[in-house]
C-alpha positions in Angstrom: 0.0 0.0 0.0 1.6 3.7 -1.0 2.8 5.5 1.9 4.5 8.7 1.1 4.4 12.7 1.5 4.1 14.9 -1.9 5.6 18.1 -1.9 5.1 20.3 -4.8 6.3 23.9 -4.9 6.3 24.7 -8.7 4.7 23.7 -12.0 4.5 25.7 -15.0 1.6 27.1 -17.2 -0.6 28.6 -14.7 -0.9 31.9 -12.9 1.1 32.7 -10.0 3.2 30.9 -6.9 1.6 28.2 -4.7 2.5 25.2 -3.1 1.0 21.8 -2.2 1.3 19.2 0.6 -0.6 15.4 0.0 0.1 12.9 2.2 -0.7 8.9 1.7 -1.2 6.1 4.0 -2.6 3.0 3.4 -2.6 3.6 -0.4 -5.6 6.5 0.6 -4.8 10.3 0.6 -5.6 11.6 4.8 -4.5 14.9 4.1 -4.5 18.0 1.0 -3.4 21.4 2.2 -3.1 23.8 -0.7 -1.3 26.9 0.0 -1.4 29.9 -2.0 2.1 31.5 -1.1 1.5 35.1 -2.7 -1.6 36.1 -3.0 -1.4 38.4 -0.3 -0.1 41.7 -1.2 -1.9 44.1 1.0 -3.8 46.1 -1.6 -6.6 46.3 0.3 -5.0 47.7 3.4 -2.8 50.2 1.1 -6.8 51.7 -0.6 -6.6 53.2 3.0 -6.1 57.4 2.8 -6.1 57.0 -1.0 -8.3 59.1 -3.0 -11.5 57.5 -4.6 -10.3 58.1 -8.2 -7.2 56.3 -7.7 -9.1 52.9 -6.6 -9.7 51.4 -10.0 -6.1 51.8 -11.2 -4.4 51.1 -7.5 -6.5 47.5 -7.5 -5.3 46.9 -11.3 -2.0 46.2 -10.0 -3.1 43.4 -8.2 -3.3 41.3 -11.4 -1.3 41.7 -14.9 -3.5 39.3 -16.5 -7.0 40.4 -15.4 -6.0 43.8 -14.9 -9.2 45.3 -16.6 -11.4 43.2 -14.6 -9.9 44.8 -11.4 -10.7 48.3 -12.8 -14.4 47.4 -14.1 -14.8 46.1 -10.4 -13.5 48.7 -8.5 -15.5 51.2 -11.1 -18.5 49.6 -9.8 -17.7 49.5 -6.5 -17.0 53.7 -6.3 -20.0 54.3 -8.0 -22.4 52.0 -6.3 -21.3 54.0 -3.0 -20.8 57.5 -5.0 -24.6 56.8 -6.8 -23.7 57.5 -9.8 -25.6 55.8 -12.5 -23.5 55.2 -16.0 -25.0 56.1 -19.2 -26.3 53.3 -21.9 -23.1 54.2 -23.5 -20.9 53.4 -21.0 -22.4 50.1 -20.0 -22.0 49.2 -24.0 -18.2 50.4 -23.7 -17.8 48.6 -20.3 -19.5 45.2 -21.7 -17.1 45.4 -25.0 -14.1 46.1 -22.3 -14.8 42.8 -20.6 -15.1 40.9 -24.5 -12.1 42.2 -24.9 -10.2 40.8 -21.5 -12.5 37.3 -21.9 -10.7 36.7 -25.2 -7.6 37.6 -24.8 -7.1 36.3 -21.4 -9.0 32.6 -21.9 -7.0 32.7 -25.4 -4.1 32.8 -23.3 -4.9 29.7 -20.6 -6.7 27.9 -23.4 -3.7 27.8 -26.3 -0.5 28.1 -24.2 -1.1 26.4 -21.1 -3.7 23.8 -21.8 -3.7 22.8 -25.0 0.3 21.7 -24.7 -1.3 18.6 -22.3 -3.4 17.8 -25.0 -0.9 17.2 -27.7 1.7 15.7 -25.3 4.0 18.9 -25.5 5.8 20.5 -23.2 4.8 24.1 -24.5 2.6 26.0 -26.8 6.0 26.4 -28.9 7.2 23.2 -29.2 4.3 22.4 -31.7 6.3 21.9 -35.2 4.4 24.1 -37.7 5.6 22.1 -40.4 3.1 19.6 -39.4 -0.5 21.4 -41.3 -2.8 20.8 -38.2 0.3 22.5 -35.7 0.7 25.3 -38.0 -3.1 26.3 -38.0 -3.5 25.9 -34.1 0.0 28.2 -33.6 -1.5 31.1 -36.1 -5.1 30.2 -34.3 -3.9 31.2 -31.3 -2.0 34.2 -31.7 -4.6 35.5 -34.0 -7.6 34.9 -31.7 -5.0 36.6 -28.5 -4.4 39.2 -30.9 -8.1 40.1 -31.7 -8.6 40.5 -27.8 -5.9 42.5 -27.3 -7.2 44.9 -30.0 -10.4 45.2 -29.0 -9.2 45.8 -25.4 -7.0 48.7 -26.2 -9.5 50.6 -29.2 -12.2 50.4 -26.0 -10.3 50.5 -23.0 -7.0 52.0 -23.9 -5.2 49.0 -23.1 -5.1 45.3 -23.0 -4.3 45.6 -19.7 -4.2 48.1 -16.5 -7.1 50.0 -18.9 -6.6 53.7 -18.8 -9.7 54.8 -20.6 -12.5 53.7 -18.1 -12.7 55.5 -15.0 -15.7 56.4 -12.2 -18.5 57.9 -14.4 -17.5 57.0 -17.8 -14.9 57.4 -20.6 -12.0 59.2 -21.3 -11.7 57.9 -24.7 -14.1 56.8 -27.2 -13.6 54.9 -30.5 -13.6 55.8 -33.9 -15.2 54.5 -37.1 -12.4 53.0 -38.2 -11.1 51.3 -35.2 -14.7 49.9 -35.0 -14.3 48.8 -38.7 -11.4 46.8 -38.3 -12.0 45.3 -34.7 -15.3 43.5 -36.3 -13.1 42.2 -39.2 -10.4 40.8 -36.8 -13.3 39.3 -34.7 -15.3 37.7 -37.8 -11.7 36.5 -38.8 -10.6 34.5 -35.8 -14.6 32.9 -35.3 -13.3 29.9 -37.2 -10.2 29.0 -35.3 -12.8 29.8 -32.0 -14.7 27.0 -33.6 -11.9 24.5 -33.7 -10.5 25.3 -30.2 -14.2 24.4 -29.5 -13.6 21.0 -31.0 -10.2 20.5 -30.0 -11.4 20.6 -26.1 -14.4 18.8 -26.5 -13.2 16.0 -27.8 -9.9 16.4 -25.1 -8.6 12.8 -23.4 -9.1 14.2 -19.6 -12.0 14.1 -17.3 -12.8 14.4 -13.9 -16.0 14.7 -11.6 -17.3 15.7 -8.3 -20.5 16.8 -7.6 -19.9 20.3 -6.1 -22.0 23.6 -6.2 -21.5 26.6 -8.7 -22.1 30.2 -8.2 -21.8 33.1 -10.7 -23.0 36.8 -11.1 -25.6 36.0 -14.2 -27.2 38.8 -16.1 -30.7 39.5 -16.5 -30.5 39.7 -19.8 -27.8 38.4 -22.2 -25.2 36.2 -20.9 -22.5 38.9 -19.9 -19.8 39.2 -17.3 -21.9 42.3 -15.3 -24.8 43.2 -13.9 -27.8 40.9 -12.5 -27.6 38.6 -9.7 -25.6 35.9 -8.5 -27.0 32.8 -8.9 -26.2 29.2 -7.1 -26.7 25.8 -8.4 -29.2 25.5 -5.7 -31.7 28.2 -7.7 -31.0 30.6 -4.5 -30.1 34.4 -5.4 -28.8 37.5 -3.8 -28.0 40.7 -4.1 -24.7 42.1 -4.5 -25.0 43.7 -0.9 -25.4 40.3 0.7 -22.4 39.0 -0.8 -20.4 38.6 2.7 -23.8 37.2 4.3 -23.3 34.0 1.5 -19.7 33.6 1.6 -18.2 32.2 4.4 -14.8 32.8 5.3 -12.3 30.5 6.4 -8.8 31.1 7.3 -6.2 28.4 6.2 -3.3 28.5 8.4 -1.1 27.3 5.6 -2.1 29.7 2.6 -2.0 33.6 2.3 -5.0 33.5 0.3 -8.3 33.4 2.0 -10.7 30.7 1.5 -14.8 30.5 1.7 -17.2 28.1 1.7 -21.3 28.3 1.3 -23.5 27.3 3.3 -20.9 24.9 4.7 -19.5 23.4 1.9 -16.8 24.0 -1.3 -18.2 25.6 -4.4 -16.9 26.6 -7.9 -16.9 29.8 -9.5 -15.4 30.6 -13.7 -16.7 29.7 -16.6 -18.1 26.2 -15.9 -20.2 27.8 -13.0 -21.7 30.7 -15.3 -22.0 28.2 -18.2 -23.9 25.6 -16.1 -26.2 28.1 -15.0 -26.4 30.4 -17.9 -25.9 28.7 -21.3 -29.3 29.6 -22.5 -28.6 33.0 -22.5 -25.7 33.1 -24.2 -25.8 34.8 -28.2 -27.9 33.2 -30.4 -25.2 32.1 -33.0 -23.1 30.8 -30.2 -25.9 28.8 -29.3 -26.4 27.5 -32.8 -22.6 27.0 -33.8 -22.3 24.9 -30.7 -25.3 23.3 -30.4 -23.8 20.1 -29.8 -20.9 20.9 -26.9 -23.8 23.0 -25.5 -25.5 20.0 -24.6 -22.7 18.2 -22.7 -23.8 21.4 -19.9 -24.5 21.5 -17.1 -21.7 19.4 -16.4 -19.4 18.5 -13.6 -16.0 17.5 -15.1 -13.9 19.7 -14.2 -12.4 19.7 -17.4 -15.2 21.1 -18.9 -13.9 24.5 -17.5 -11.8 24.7 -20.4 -14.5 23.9 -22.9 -16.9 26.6 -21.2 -14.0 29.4 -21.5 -13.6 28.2 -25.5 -17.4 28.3 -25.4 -17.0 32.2 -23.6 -15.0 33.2 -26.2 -17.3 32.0 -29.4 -20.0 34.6 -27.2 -17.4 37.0 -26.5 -17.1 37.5 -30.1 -20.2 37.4 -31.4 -21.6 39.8 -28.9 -18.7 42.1 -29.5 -19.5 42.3 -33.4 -23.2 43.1 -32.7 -22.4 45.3 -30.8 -20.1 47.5 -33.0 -21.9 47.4 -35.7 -25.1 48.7 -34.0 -23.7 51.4 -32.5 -21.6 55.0 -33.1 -19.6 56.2 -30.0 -19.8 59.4 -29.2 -17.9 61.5 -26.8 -20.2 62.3 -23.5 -18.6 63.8 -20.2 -17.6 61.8 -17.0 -20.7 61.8 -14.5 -19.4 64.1 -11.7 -20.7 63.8 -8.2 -20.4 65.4 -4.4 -18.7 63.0 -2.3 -20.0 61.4 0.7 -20.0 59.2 3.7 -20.9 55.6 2.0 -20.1 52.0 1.1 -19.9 50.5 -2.2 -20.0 47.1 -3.7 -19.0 46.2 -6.7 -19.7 42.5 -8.1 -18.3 41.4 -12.1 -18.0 37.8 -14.1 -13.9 38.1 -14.1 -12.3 35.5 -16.6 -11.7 32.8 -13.6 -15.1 33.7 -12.2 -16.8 35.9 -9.3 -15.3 38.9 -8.3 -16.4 41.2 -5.4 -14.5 45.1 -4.3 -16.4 47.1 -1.4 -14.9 50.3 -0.7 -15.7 52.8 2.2 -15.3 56.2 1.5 -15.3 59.5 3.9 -17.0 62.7 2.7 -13.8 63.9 1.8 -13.9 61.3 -1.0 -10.3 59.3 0.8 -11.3 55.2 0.8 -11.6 54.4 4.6 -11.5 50.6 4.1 -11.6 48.1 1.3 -11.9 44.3 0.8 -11.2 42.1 -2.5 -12.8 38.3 -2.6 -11.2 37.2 -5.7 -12.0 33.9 -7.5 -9.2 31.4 -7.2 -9.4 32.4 -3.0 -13.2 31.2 -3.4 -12.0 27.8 -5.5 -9.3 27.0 -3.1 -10.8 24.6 -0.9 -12.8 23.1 -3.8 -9.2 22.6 -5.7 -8.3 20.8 -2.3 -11.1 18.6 -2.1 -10.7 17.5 -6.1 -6.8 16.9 -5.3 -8.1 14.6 -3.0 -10.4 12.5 -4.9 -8.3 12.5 -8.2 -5.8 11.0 -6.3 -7.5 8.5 -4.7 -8.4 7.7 -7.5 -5.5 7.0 -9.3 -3.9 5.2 -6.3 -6.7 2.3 -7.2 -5.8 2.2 -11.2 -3.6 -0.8 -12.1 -1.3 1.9 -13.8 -0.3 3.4 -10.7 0.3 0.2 -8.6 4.0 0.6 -8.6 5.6 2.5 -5.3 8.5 3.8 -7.8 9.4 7.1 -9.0 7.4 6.6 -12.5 3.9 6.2 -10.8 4.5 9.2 -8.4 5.8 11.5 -11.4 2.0 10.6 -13.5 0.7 11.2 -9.8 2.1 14.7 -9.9 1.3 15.3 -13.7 -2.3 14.6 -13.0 -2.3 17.2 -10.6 -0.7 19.5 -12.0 -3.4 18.9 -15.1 -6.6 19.2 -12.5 -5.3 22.4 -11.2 -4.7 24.0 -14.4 -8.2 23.4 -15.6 -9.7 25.9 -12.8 -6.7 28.5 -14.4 -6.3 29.7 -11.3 -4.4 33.3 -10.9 -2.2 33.4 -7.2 -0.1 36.3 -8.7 2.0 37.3 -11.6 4.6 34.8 -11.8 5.6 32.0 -14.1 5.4 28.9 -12.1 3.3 27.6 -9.5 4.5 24.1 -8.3 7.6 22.1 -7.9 7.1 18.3 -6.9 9.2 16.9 -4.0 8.8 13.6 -3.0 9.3 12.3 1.0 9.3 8.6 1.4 7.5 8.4 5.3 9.5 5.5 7.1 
């Protein structure tokens, strides 16, 4: 029967610095801690004495990836305290902003740090585009990152740490032909959103637990704000009550914190919105992938990658109705006296729900501030999957052997699972190293 401890301290292809710490007895797994190392950074206590305006670009930095999330949060926040009310405009600028991040950044986990375990390569890279199908996923990829990156910066100023939006509206507002020629580069890349479609639906891994999803799901279209946030137990709440449905937990071994509802693990991302909101995505999304549609609401885990390919196809098509029914035109940032108040603001970020509350003075400086981010709410859920997947591996003929082979498809399994929540712990290149402890 396996007895051992598993250390892992780094793996590549995911977001961030973490560690991990399994141990084995009896051939079952009695213990999972996973520790996020760097998540905290102190942001929230550094909002303190800082100006309101600052907030959306001071939280930005808390993320390179998902930057413009952080500012479309913390925009919502200052104004749901502030009162202000955005214009149609806005929303449609803010909605295109969030397109723009949802492709480029699911582009990102989807082609260089998934798809490589798919085709058995180390790296995105190390595809050979002399072979035909390599050649069209490399130019796939880059060309569908690309196409997020430009729509991010003619909306938002930039792909990332977004200058244009701000508390009331626009600096910036795009012109004819920058709207011209981000529909072409989005009606280009809808073909290789179709294969990467295909390409994960038909991928070799799978894993389920039943576990609950929650997501922020709009009342109208499928978006990534506004509306309420849904469970997989048809309960809803407001965003105010956010901190009366999420339980925290402190985890003496991570920086990050965890919660729990009503008790127990849940999931947030894209499988959670697509579970719970897949009839209201865009219409030719829903006809284009008919098919994979109807593999949701799922709980493989896996499937978290399929949903964000899925995200994307929406992403896009939403984005090109979008631009082609509408003319920007420049309108002035909503100005407003200052007062004593809280704000919350609550958005779909790529790896799922995102919450900001800010407490301002009448002299508009943030008294307090507070950040639930997504891979903090999927931590003990990523535990309690750890757990299970290795159990069951430990029972699989394949992995019989006490040897250094078995425990190195032991750690590549894991290190497969906990890329398909794309988790984000910080802005680093590597998340965990595996050590192995033989326990006399």
């Amino acid at each position: 029967m396996h007895k051992f401890d598993l250390t892992m301290e780094h793996i590549t292809k995911v977001e961030g610095n973490a560690s991990l710490r399994l141990k084995v007895e009896n051939g079952k797994v009695i213990d999972v801690k996973f520790a996020i190392d760097e998540y905290k950074r102190f942001f929230t206590e550094a909002m303190k004495g800082k100006a309101v305006a600052a907030i959306p670009q001071h939280l930005a930095r808390i993320c390179g990836t998902c930057s413009n999330a952080h500012v479309m949060c913390a925009i919502e926040a200052c104004e749901n305290a502030l009162g202000i009310e955005p214009s149609a405009q806005t929303k449609l600028l803010r909605a295109l902003t969030m397109h723009g991040l949802i492709i480029r950044d699911h582009a990102l986990h989807l082609y260089l740090f998934s798809l490589p375990d798919i085709y058995g390569v180390d790296a995105f890279l190390d595809l050979d585009e002399n072979i035909p199908e390599y050649h069209q996923i490399l130019h796939d990829g880059f060309d569908t990152k690309s196409a997020g990156n430009y729509l991010a910066t003619l909306i938002a100023g930039r792909s990332v740490h977004a200058n244009y939006p701000v508390i009331g509206g626009y600096l910036h507002f795009p012109d004819g032909a920058g709207i011209e020629e981000a529909i072409a580069k989005l009606k280009s890349i809808r073909p290789a959103v179709l294969r990467l479609i295909d390409i994960f639906r038909n991928a070799p891994f799978h894993f389920d637990r039943k576990t609950k999803y929650m997501a922020l799901v709009p009342d109208g279209n499928f978006g990534y704000t506004g509306g309420t946030i849904i469970t997989s137990k048809n309960e809803s709440y407001g965003r105010d009550k956010f901190r009366e449905h999420l339980e925290h937990v402190v985890l003496p071994y991570s920086q990050a914190s965890a919660y729990i509802y009503q008790g127990e693990d849940y999931m947030v991302g894209s499988l959670a919105r697509v579970n719970l909101a897949k009839d209201k995505l865009h219409p030719h999304t829903k006809e284009s992938a008919k098919d994979t549609l109807a593999l949701f609401p799922s709980t493989d885990i896996f499937h978290n990658n399929l949903a964000q390919a899925i995200e994307i196809l929406h992403s896009v098509d939403e984005s090109i109705d979008v631009l082609t029914a509408n003319e920007f035109k420049p309108e002035p940032v909503i100005k407003v006296e200052f007062k004593e108040a809280t704000g919350i603001g609550v958005i779909e970020a790529p790896r799922g729900t995102l919450y900001h509350k800010v407490v301002i003075g009448a002299d508009g400086i943030v008294k307090e501030g507070e950040v639930v981010v997504p891979t903090g709410q999927n931590q003990i859920n990523i535990e309690r999957d750890i757990g299970t997947l290795v159990n069951g591996l430990l029972l699989k003929p394949e992995f019989a052997e006490d040897n250094d082979e078995t425990k190195a498809k032991i750690a590549h399994e894991i290190e497969m699972l906990i890329r398909a929540y794309d988790p984000c712990m910080s802005c680093a290149t590597h998340f965990l190293k595996v050590e192995w402890i033989k326990v006399s």
